[in-house]
C-alpha positions as CSV (number, residue, x, y, z in Angstrom):
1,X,131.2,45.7,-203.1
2,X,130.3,47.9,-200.3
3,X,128.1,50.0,-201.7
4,X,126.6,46.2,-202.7
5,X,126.3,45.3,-199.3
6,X,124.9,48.2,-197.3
7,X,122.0,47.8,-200.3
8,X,121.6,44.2,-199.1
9,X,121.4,44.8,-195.5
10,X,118.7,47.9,-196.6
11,X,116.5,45.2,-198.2
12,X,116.7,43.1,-195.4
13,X,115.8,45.9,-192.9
14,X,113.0,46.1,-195.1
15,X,111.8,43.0,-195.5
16,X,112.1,42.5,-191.9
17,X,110.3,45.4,-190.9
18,X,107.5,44.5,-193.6
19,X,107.3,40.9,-191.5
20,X,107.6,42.3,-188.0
21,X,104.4,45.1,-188.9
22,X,102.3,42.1,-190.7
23,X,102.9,40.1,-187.6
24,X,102.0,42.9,-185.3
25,X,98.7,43.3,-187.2
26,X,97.8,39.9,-187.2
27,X,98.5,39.7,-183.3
28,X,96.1,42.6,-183.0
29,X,93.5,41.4,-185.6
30,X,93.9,37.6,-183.0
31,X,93.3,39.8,-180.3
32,X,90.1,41.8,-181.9
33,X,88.6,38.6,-182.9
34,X,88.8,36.8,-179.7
35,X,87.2,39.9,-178.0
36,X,84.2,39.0,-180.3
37,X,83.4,35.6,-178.6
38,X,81.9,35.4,-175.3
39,X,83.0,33.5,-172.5
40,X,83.6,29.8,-172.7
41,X,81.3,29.3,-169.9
42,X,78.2,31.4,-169.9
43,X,76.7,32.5,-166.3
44,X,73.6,30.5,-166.1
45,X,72.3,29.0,-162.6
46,X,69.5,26.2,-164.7
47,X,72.0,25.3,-168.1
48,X,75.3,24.0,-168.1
49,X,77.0,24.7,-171.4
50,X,81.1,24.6,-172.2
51,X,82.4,26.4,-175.2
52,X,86.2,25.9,-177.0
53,X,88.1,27.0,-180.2
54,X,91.3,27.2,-181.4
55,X,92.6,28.6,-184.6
56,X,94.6,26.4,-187.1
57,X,96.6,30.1,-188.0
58,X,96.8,33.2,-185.9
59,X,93.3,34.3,-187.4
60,X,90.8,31.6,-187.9
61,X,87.5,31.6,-189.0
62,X,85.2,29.3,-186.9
63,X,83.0,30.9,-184.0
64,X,80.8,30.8,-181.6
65,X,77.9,32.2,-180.2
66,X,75.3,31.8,-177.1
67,X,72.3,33.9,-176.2
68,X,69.6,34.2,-173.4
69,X,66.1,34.9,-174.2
70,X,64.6,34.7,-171.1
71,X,65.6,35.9,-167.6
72,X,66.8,33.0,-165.1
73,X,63.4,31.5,-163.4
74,X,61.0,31.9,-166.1
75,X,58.2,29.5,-166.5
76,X,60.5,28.4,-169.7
77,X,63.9,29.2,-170.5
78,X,64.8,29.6,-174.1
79,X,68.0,29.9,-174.7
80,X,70.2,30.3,-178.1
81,X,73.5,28.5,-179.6
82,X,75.5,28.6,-182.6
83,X,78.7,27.3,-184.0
84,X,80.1,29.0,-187.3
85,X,83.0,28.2,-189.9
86,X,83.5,30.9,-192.5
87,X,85.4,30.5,-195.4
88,X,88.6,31.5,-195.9
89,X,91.7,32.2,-193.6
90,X,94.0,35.1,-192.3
91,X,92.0,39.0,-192.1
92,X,89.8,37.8,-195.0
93,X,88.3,35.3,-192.4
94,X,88.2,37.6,-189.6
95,X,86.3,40.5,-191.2
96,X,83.5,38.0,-192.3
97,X,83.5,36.1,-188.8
98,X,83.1,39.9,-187.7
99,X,80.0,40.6,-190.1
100,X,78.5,37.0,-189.5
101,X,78.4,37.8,-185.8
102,X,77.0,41.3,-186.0
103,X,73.9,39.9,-188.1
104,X,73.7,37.0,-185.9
105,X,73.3,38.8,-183.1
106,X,70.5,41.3,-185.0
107,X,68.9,38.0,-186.1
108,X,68.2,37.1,-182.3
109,X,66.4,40.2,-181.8
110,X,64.0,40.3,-184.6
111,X,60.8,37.2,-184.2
112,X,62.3,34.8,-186.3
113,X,61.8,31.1,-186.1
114,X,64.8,29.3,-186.4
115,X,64.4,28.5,-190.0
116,X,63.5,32.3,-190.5
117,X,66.4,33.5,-188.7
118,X,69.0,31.3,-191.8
119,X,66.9,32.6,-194.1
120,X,67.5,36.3,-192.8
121,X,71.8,35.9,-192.4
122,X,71.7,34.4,-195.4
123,X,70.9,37.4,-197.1
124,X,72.3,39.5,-194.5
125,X,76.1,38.3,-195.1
126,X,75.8,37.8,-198.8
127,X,77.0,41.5,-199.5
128,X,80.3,40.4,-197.2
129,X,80.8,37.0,-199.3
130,X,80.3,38.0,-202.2
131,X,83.0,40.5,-203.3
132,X,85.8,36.7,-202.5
133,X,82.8,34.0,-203.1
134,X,82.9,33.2,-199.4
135,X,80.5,31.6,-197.6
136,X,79.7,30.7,-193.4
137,X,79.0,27.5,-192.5
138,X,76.3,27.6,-189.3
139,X,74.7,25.2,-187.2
140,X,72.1,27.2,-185.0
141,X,69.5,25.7,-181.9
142,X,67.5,26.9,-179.8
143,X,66.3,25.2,-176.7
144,X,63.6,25.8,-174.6
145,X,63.7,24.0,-170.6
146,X,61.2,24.0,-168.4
147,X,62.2,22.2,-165.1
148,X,63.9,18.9,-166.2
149,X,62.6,18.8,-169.8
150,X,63.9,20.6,-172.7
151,X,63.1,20.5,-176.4
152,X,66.1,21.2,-178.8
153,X,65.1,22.6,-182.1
154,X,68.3,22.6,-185.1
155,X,68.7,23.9,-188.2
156,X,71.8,23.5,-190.4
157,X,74.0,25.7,-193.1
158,X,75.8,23.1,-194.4
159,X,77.8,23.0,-190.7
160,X,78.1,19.5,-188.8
161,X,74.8,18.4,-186.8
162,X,75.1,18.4,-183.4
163,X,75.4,14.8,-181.4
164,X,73.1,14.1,-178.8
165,X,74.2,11.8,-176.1
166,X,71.2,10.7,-173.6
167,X,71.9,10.6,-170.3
168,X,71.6,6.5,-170.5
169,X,74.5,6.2,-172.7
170,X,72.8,6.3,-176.2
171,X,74.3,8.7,-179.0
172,X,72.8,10.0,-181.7
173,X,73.0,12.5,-184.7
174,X,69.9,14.4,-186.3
175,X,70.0,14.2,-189.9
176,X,69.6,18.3,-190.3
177,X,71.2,20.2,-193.0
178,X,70.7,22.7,-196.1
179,X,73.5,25.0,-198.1
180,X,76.0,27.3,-196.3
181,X,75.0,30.8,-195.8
182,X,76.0,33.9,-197.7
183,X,75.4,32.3,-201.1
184,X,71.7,33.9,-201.5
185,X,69.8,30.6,-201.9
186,X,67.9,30.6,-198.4
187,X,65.0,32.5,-199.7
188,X,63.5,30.4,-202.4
189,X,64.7,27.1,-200.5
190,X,65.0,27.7,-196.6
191,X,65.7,25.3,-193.8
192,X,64.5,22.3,-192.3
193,X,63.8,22.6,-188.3
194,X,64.9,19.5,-186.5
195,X,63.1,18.8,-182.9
196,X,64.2,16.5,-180.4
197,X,62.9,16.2,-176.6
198,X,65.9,16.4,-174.2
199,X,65.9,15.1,-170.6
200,X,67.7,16.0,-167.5
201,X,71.6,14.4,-168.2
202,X,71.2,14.5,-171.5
203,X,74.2,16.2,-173.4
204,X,74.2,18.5,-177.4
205,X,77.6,18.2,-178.4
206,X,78.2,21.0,-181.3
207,X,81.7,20.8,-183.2
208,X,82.4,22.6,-186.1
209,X,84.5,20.7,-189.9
210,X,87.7,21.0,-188.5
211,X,87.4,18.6,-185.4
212,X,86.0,15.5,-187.9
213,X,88.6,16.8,-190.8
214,X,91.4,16.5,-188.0
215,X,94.4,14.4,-189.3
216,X,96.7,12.1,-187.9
217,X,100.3,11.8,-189.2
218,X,99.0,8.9,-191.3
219,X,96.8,11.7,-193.1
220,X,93.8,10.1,-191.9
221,X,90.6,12.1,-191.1
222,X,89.1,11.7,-187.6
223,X,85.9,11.0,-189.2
224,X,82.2,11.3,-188.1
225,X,82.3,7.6,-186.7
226,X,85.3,8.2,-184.7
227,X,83.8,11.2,-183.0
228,X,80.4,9.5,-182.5
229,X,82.8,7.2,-180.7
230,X,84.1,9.3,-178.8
231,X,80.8,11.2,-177.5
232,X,79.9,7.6,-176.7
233,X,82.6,6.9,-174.7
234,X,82.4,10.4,-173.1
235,X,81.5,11.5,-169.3
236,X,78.0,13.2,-168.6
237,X,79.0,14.0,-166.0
238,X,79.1,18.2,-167.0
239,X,79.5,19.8,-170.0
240,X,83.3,20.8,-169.4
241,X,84.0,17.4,-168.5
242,X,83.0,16.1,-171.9
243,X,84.3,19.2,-174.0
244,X,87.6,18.3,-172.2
245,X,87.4,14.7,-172.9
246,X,86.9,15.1,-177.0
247,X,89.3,17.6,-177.3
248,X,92.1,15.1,-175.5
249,X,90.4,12.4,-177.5
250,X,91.0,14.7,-181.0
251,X,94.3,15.3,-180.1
252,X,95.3,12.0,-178.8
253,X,94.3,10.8,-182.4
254,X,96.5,13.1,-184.1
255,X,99.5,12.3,-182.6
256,X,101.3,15.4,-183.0
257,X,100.2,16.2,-187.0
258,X,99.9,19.6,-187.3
259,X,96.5,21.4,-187.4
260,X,95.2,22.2,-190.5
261,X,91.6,23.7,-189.3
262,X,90.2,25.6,-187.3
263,X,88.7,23.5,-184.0
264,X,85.5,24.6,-181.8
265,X,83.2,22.5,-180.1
266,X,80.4,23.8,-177.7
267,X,78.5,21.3,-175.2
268,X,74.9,21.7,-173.5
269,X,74.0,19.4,-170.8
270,X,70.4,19.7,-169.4
């Protein structure tokens, strides 16, 4: 019996050791990760942008990503965003998040349209995806101001399309989209580029799956209509003050139901 019981409370040393050290790694790998995102508000005088994301686990697999092509008080500004959702949760998430940033951020120095620039991650990240049939989900823009003008051009990897509220209260959401990357399709298909001309006031509100797949304890989805609501009925006031008010709106809808996805949203206001 004794010789029973000091066996047992071996095992459960064990096990609790096992738990404590994948914890431990799993803070660390959090920790790693969200040394990999910039800033949630980037230091520009002439664009006001707002950046959030919260994991659904203590590693999740959304991102973002914002870029500066041109220094402050250029004739034209041109300026790049992104919002990502690889597949998969946990480390396996994490080291392809990793990888997807890393050739994002090679993309933006190469001279790459936007379409061009898909085309290249897609076959960039497909050695990553492969080896557990992953794939990232990426919505990319770039947009180019001059003075109170701006024109915003998309393109989509099977990620949700940005809404555009207009400084007079209209809301909108470009029909943009093509397959997710990392699944070596790009080349022989590619992207379509969607422009739209921006005006001072006028708000991009980027989210990624996980804010329209939220849930509420009725296991109801938040849906694309309910958010479009919900830009509508937004501030445009800044671009903090409408990330703030979406994610209050998200979470007022859920009512407490656990998350189940990853959340980011990222907002430009010209």
């Amino acid at each position: 019996m004794a010789a029973g019981a000091i066996e047992n409370a071996r095992l459960f040393d064990a096990v609790e050791q096992a738990h404590q050290r994948m914890f431990d790694e799993l803070t660390l790998a959090r920790e790693i990760q969200q040394g990999l995102l910039p800033p949630p508000h980037p230091n520009w005088p002439d664009l006001d942008v707002a950046c959030f994301t919260s994991a659904a686990h203590e590693i999740g697999g959304d991102f973002y990503r914002y870029h500066r092509f041109t220094p402050a008080g250029s004739l034209i500004n041109k300026f790049a965003f992104a919002v990502g959702d690889v597949t998969g949760k946990g480390v396996s998430a994490a080291l392809l998040m990793a990888a997807s940033l890393a050739q994002f951020d090679a993309a933006l120095n190469r001279e790459f349209s936007p379409p061009e620039r898909l085309v290249y991650l897609d076959s960039a990240i497909t050695p990553y995806t492969k080896p557990r049939r992953q794939n990232c989900a990426l919505c990319f823009a770039e947009l180019g101001l001059a003075g109170d003008k701006a024109v915003l051009q998309v393109v989509n990897a099977g990620c949700i399309p940005p809404y555009i509220k207009y400084a007079g209260g209209q809301v909108e959401q470009p029909e943009v989209g093509g397959f997710a990357l990392g699944q070596g399709l790009a080349a022989g298909i590619g992207y379509p580029q969607h422009n739209q001309t921006l005006s001072e006031g006028d708000l991009v509100v980027f989210t990624s799956d996980g804010v329209v797949e939220a849930k509420n304890p009725e296991n109801e989805f938040l849906g694309f209509d309910r958010l479009q609501n919900i830009v509508a009925a937004g501030p445009v006031s800044s671009a903090e003050a409408m990330l703030l008010h979406v994610k209050q709106a998200v979470l007022q809808f859920m009512r407490g139901a656990s998350q189940h996805d990853d959340f980011t949203i990222v907002v430009i206001r010209i």
